[in-house]
DRENPA-3360 file (N, C-alpha, C; in nm, 2 decimals, always signed):
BEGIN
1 = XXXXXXXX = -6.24/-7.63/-1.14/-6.16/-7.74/-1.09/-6.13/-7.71/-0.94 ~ -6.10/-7.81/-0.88/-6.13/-7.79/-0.71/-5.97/-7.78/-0.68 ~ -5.93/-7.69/-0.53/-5.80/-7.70/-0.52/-5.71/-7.84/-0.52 ~ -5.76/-7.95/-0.47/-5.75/-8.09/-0.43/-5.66/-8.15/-0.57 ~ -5.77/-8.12/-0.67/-5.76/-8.20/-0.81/-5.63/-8.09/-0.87 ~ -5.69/-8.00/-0.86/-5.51/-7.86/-0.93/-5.38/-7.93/-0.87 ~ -5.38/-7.94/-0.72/-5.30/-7.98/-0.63/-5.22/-8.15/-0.72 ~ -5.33/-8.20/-0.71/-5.30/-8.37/-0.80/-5.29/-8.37/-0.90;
9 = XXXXXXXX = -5.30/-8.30/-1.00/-5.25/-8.27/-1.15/-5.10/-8.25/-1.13 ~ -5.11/-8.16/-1.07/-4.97/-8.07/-1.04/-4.84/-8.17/-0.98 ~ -4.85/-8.25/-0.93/-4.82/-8.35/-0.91/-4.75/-8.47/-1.01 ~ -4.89/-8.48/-1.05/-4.86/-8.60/-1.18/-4.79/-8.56/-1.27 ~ -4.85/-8.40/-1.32/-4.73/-8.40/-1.46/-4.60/-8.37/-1.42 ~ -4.53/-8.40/-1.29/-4.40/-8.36/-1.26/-4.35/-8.52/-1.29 ~ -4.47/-8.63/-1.29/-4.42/-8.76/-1.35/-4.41/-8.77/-1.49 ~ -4.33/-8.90/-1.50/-4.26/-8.93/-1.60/-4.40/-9.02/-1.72;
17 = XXXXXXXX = -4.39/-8.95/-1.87/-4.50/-8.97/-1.92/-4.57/-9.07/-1.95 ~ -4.47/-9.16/-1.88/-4.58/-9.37/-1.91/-4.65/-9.34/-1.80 ~ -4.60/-9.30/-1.64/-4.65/-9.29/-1.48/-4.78/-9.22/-1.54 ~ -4.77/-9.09/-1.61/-4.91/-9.00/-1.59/-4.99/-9.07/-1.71 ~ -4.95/-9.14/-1.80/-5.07/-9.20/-1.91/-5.15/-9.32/-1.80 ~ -5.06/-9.38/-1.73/-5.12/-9.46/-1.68/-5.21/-9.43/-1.52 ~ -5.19/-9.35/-1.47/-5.27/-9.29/-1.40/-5.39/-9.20/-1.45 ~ -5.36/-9.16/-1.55/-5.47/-9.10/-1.65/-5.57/-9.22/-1.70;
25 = XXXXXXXX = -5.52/-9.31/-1.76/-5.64/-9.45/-1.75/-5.69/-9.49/-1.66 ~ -5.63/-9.53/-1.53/-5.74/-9.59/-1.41/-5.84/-9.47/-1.39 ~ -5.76/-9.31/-1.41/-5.83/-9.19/-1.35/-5.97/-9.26/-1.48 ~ -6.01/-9.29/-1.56/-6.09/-9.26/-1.68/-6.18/-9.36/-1.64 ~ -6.11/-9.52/-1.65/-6.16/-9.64/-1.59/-6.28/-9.58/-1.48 ~ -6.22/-9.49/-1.38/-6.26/-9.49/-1.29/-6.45/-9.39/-1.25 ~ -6.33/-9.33/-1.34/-6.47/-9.20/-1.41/-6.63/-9.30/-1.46 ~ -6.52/-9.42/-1.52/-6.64/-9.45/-1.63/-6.75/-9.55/-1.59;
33 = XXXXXXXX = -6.63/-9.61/-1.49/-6.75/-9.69/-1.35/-6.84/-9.61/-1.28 ~ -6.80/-9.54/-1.24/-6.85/-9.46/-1.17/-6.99/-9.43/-1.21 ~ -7.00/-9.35/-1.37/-7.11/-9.36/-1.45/-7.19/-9.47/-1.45 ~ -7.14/-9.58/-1.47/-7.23/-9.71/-1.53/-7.32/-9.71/-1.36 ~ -7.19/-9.71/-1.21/-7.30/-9.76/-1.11/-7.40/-9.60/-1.11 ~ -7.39/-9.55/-1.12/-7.48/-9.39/-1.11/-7.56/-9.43/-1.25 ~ -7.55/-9.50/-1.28/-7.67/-9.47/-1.42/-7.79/-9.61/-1.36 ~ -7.70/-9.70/-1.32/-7.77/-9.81/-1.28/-7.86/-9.76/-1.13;
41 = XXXXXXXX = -7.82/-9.73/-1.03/-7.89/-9.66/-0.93/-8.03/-9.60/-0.97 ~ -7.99/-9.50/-1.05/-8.06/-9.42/-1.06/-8.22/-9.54/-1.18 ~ -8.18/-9.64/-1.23/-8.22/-9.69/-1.32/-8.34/-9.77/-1.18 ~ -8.29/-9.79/-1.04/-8.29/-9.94/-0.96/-8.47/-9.83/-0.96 ~ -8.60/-9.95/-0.97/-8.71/-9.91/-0.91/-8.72/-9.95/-0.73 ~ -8.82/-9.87/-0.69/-8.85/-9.92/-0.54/-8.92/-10.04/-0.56 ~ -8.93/-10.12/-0.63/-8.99/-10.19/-0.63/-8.87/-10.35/-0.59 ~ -8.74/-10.28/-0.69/-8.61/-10.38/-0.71/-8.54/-10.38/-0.54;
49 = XXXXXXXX = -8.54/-10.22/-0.51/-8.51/-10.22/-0.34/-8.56/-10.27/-0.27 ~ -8.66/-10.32/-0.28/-8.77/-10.36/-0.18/-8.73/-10.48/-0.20 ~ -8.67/-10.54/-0.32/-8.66/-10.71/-0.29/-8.54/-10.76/-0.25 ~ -8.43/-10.66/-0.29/-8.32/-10.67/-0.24/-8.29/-10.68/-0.11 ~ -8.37/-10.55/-0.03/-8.36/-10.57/+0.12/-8.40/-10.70/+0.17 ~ -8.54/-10.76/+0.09/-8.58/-10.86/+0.16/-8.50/-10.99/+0.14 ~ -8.43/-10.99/+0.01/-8.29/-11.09/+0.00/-8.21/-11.10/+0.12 ~ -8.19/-10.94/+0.15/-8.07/-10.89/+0.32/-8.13/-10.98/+0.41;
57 = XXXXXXXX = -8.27/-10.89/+0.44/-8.31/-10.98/+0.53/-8.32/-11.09/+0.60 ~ -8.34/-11.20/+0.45/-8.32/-11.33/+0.42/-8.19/-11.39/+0.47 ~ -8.07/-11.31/+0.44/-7.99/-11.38/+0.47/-7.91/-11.37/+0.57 ~ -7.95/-11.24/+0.62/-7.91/-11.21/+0.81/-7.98/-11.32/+0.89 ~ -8.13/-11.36/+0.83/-8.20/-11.41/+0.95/-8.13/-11.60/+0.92 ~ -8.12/-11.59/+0.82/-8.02/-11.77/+0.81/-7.89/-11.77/+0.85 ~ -7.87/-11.68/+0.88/-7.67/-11.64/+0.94/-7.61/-11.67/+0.82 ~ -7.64/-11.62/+0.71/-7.56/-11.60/+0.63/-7.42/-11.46/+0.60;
65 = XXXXXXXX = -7.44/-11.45/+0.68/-7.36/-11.28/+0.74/-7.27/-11.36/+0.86 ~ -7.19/-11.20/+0.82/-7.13/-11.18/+0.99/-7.12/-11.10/+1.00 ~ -7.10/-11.01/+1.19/-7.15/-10.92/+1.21/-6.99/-10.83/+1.19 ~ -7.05/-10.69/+1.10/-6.94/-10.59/+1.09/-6.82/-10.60/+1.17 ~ -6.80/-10.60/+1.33/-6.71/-10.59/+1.38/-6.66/-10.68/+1.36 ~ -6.66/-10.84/+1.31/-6.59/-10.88/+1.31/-6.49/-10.93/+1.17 ~ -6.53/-10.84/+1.07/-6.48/-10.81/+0.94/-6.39/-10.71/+0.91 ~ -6.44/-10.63/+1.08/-6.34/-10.49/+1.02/-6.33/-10.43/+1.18;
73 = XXXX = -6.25/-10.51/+1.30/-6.24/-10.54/+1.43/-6.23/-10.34/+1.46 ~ -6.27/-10.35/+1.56/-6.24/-10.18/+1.60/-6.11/-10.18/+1.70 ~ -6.00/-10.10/+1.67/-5.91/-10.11/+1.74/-5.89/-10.00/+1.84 ~ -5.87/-10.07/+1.99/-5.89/-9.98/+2.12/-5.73/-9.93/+2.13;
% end
């Protein structure tokens, strides 16, 4: 176990035991998504990327997009 996660245990069980059950479920939820997209990835052929991108492509070249900075402004 990594110091990070000892550190965040250590933590939670100083909460109160509804706070750590329920933190212990999203933690599980979270686990379990996690699996499904890593199973799926790993599942995707070059063949499914290849059409995806060309979906992307498709839809940048119709202006279906907008461009990153202005979804997520960079601040000076």
């Amino acid at each position: 176990m990594t110091e990070l996660l000892q550190q965040a245990i250590s933590q939670i069980q100083k909460l109160p035991p509804h706070q750590q059950d329920a933190i212990a479920a999203r933690f599980l939820a979270e686990l379990q998504n996690e699996q499904k997209w890593a199973t799926r990835f790993a599942a995707t052929t070059d063949d499914q990327w290849d059409q995806m991108a060309a979906m992307v492509r498709q839809e940048i070249a119709a202006g279906g997009t907008v461009p990153l900075g202005e979804v997520f402004p960079t601040q000076k």
